[in-house]
MIFI-677644 format. One line per 10 residues: number of its first residue (from 1); their letters; for each residue x, y, z of N, C-alpha, C. Coordinates in pm, whole numbers, always signed. Layout:
<recs>
NUM) a) X/Y/Z/X/Y/Z/X/Y/Z ~ ...
</recs>
This chain:
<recs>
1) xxxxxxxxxx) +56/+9177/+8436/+161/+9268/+8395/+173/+9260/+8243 ~ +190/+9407/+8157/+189/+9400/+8005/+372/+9407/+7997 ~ +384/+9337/+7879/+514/+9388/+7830/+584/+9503/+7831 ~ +493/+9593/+7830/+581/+9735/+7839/+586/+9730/+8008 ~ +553/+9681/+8088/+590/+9665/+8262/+687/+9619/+8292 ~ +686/+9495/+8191/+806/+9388/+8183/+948/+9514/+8186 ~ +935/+9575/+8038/+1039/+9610/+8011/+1068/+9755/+8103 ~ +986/+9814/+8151/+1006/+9909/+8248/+1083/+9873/+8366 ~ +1040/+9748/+8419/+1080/+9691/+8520/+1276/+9640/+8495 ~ +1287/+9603/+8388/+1425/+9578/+8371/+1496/+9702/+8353
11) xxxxxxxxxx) +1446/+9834/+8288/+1511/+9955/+8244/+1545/+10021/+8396 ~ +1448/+9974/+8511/+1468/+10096/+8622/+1613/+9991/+8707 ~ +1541/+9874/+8702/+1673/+9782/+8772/+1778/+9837/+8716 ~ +1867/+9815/+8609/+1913/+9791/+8480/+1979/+9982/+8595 ~ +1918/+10076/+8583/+1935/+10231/+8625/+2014/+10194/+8734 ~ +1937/+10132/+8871/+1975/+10109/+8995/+2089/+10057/+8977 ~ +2121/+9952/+8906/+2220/+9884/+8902/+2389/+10013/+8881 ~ +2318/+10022/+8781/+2435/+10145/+8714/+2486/+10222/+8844 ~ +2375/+10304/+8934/+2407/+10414/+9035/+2467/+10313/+9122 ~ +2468/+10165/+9175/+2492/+10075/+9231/+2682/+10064/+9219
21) xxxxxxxxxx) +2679/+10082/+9092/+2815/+10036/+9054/+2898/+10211/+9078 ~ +2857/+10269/+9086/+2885/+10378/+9097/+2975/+10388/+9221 ~ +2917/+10373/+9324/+2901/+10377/+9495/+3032/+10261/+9520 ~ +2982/+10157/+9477/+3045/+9990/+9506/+3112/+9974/+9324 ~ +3264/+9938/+9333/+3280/+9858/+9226/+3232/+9720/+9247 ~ +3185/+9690/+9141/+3149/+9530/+9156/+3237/+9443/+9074 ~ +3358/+9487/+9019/+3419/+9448/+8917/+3445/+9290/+8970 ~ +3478/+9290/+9113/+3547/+9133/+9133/+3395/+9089/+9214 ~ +3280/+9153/+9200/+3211/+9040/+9268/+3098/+8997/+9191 ~ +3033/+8868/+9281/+2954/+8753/+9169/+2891/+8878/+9047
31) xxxxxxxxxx) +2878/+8839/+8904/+2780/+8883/+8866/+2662/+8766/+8807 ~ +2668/+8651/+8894/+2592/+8540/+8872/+2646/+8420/+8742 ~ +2660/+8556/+8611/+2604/+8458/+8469/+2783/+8446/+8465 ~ +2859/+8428/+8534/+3034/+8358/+8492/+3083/+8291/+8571 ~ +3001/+8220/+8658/+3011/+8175/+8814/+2988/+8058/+8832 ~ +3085/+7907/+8804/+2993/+7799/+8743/+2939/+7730/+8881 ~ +2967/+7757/+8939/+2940/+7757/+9142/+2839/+7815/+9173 ~ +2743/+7922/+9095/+2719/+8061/+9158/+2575/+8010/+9192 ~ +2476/+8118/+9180/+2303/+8088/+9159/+2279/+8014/+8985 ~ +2356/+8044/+8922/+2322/+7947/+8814/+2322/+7807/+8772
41) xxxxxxxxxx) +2368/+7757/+8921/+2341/+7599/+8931/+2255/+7576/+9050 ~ +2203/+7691/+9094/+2107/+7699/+9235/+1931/+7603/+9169 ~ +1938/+7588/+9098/+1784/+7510/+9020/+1703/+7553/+8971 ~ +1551/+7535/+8966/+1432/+7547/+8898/+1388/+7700/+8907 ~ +1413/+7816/+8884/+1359/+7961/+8964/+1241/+7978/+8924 ~ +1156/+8073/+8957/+1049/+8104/+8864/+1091/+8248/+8832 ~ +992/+8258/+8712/+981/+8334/+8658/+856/+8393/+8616 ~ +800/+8521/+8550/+654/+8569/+8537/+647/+8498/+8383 ~ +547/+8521/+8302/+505/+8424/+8175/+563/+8547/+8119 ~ +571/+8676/+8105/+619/+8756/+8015/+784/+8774/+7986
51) xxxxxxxxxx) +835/+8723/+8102/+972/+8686/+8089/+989/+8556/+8029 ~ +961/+8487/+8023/+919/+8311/+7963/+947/+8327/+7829 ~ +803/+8444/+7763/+798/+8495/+7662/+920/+8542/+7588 ~ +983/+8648/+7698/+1069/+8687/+7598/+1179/+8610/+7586 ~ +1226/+8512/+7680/+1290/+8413/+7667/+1276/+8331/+7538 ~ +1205/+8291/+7559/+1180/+8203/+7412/+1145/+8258/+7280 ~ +1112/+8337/+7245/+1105/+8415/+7116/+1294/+8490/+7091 ~ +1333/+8486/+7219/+1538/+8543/+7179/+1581/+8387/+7158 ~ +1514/+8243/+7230/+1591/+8127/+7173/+1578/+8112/+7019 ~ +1449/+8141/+6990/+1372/+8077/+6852/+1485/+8162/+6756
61) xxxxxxxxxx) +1503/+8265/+6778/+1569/+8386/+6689/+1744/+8362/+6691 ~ +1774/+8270/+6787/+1917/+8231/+6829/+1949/+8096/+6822 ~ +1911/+8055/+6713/+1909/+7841/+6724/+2079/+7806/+6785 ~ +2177/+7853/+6750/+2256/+7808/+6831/+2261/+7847/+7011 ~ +2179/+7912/+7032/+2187/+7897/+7201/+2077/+7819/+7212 ~ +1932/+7854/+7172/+1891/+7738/+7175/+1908/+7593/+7156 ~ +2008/+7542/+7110/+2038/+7443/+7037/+2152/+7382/+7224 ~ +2187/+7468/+7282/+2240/+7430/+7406/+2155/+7429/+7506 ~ +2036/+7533/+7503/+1970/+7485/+7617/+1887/+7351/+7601 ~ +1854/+7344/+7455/+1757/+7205/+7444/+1859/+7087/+7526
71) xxxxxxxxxx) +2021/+7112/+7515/+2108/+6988/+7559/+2086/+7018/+7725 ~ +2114/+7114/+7786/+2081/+7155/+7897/+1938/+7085/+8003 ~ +1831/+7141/+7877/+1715/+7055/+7940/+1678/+6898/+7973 ~ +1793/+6871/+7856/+1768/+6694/+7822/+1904/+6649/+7927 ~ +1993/+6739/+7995/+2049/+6653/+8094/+2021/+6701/+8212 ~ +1902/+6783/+8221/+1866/+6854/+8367/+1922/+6893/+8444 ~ +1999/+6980/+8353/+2141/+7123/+8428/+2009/+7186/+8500 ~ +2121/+7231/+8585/+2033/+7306/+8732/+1991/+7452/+8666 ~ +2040/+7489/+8586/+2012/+7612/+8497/+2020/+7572/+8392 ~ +1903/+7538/+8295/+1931/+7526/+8153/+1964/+7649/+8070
81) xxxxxxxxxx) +1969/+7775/+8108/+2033/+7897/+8002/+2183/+7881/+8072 ~ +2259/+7809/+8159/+2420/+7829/+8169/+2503/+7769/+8041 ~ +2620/+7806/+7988/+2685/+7749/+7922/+2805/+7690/+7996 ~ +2809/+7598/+8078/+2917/+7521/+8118/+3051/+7527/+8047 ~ +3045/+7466/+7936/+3118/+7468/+7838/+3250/+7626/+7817 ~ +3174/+7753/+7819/+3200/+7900/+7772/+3189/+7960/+7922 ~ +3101/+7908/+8008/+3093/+7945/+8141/+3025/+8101/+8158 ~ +2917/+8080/+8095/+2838/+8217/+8058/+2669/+8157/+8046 ~ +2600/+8289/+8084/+2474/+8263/+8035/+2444/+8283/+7906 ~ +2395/+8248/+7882/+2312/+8224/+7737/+2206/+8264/+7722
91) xxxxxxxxxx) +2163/+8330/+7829/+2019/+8438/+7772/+2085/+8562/+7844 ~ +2153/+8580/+7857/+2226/+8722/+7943/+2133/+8877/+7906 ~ +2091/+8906/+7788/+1988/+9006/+7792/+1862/+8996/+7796 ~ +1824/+8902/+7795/+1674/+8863/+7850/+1657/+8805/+7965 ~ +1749/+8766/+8062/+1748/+8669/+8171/+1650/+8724/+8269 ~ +1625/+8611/+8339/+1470/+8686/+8437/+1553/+8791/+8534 ~ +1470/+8856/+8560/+1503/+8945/+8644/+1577/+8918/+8778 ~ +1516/+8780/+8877/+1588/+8755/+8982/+1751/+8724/+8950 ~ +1762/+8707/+8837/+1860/+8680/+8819/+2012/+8824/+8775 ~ +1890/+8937/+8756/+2006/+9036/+8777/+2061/+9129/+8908
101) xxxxxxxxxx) +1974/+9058/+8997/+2043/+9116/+9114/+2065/+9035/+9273 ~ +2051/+8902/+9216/+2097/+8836/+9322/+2183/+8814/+9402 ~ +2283/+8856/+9366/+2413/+8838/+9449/+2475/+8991/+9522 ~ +2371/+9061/+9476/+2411/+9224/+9540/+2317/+9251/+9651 ~ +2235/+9158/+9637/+2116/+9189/+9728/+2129/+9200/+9877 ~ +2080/+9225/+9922/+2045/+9221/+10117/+1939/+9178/+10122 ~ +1899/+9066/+10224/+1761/+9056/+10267/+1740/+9028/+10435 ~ +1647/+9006/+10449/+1651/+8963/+10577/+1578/+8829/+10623 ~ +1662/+8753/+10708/+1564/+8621/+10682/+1503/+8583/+10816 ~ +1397/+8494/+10818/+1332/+8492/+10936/+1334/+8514/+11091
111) xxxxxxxxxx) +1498/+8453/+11089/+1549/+8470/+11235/+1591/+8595/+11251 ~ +1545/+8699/+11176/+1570/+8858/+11214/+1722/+8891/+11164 ~ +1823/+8815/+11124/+1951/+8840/+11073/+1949/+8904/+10919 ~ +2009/+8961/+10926/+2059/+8990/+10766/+2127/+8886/+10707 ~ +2131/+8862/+10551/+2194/+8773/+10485/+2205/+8864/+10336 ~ +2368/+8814/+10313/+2379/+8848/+10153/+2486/+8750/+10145 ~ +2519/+8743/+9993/+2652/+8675/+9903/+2751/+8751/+9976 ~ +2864/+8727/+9986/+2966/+8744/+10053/+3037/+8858/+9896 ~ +3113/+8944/+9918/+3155/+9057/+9811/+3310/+9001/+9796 ~ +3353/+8909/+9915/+3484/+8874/+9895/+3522/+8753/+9775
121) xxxxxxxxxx) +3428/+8631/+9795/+3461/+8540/+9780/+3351/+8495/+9707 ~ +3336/+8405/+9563/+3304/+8380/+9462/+3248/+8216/+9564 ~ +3107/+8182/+9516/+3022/+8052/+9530/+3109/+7930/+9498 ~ +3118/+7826/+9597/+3225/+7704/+9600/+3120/+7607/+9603 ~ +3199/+7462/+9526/+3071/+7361/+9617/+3134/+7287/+9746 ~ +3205/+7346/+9791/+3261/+7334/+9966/+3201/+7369/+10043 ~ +3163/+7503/+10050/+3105/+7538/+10194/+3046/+7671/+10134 ~ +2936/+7759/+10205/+2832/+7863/+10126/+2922/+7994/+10121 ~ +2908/+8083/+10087/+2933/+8200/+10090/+2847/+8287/+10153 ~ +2733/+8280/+10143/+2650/+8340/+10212/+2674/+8410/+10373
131) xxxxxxxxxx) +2673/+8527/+10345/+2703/+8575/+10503/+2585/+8609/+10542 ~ +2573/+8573/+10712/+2500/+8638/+10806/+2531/+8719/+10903 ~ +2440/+8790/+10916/+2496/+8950/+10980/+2401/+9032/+11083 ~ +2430/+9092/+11189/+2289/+9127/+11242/+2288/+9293/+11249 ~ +2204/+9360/+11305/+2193/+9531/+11217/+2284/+9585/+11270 ~ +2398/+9531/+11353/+2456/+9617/+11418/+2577/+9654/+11286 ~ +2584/+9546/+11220/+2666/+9555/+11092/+2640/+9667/+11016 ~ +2509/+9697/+11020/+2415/+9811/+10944/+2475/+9953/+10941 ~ +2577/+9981/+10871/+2635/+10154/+10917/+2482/+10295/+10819 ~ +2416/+10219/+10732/+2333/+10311/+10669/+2251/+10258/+10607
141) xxxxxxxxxx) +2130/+10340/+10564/+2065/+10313/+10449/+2090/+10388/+10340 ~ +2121/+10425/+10231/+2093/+10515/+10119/+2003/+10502/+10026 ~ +1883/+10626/+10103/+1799/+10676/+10007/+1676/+10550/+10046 ~ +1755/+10433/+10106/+1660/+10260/+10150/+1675/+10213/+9978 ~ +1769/+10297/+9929/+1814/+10157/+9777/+1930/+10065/+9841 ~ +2064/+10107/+9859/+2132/+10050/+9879/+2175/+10074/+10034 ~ +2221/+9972/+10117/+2256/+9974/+10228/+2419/+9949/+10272 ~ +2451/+10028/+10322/+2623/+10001/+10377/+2621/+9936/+10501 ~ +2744/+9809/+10488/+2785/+9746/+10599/+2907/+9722/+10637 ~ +2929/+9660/+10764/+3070/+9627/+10789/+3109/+9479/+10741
151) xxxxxxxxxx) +3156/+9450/+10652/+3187/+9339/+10609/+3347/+9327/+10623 ~ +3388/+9211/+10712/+3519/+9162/+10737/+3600/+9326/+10669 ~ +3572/+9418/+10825/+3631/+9496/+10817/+3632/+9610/+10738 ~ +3543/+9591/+10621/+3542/+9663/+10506/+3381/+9716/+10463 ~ +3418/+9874/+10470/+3259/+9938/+10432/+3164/+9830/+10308 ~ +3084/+9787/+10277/+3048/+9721/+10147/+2899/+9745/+10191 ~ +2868/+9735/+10007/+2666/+9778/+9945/+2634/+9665/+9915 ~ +2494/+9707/+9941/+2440/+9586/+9864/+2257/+9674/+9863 ~ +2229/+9579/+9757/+2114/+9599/+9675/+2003/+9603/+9801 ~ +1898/+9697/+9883/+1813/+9721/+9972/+1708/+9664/+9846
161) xxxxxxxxxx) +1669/+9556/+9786/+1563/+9557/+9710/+1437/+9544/+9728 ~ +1388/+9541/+9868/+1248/+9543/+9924/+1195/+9661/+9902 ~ +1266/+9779/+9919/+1199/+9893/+9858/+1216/+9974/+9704 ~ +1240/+9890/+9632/+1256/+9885/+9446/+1085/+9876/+9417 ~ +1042/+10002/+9450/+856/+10000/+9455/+845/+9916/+9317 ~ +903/+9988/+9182/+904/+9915/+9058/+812/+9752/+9064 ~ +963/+9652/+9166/+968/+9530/+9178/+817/+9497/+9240 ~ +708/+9600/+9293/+639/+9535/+9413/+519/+9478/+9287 ~ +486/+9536/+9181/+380/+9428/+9059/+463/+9334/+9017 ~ +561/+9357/+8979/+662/+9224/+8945/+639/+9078/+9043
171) xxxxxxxxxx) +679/+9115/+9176/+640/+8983/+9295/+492/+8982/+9317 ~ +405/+9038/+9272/+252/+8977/+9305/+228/+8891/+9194 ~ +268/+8938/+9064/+216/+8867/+8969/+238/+8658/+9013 ~ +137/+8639/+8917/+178/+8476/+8887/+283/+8436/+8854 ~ +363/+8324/+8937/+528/+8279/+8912/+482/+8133/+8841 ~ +572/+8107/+8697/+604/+7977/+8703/+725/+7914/+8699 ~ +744/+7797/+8737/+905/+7758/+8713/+952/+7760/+8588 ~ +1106/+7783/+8561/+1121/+7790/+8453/+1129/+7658/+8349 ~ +1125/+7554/+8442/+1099/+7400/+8364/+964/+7371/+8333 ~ +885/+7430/+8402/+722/+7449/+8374/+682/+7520/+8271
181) xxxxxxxx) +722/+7641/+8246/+715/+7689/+8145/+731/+7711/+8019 ~ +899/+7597/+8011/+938/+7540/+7852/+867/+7438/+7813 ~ +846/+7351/+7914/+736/+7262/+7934/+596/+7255/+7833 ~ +510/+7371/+7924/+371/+7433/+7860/+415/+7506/+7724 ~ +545/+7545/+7649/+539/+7584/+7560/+593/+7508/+7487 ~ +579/+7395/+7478/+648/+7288/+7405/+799/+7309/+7361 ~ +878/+7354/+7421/+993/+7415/+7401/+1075/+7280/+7305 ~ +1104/+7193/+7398/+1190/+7101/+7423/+1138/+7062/+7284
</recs>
């Protein structure tokens, strides 16, 4: 994948997202990077090398965020771009991609159930949020971007991202972790 894929790939999400918010306010739900509970203490993700890239050429250009993730890396925060501290990400316009639509998502997981982040209730370290759901929950598809369900009573969307054709060179490419990759670039 070339950089201009890279950045295509974030511009069409980045679209979806918008028509997303359109349909569904998302105002009160996760948007990951303010969530000190959320997927940003979930661990190691991967990422493609061109996101890596642009990662690290926005630290080099930003020594004070860099200057937190180097502390980040050296105490092996589960996300070294979170700011604990400010309770924000710290690469928020370059952040890898899984990371801009994780918590809107739908997927389906092996045992044939549906699963997403819950739209009510914000990531605890008590007990998951994660709901499971089976198709009967399923009131639609739209368009097979976003899908409507019955959630505790209440119509709610979420991100159909298996068919985001965009995303389908994005997931073939080569993944590395993102500790692997500051790693091989001598970051630290």
């Amino acid at each position: 994948m070339n950089c201009k894929d890279f950045k295509l790939i974030r511009e069409d999400l980045k679209s979806i997202i918008r028509e997303f918010n359109e349909i569904e306010n998302t105002e009160n739900r996760c948007l990951q990077w303010t969530n000190p509970d959320g997927c940003c203490n979930g661990g190691d993700y991967f990422l493609c090398k061109e996101e890596g890239e642009d990662i690290v050429r926005y630290l080099r250009s930003n020594p004070d965020k860099k200057t937190k993730v180097d502390l980040n890396i050296k105490n092996n925060s589960k996300c070294y771009f979170y700011d604990k501290q400010n309770l924000e990400c710290l690469i928020k316009t370059v952040r890898p991609i899984i990371c801009r639509y994780v918590s809107l998502r739908i997927f389906q997981g092996k045992d044939g159930t549906y699963k997403a982040c819950s739209p009510n209730k914000f990531c605890n370290k008590k007990d998951t949020t994660i709901l499971s759901f089976d198709k009967a929950n399923i009131i639609d598809f739209k368009n097979n971007s976003f899908v409507k369900c019955k959630i505790e009573d209440k119509d709610t969307y979420f991100l159909n991202f298996k068919n985001f054709n965009f995303l389908e060179k994005y997931y073939k490419e080569d993944k590395i972790k993102i500790s692997e990759f500051l790693k091989e670039k001598e970051f630290e």
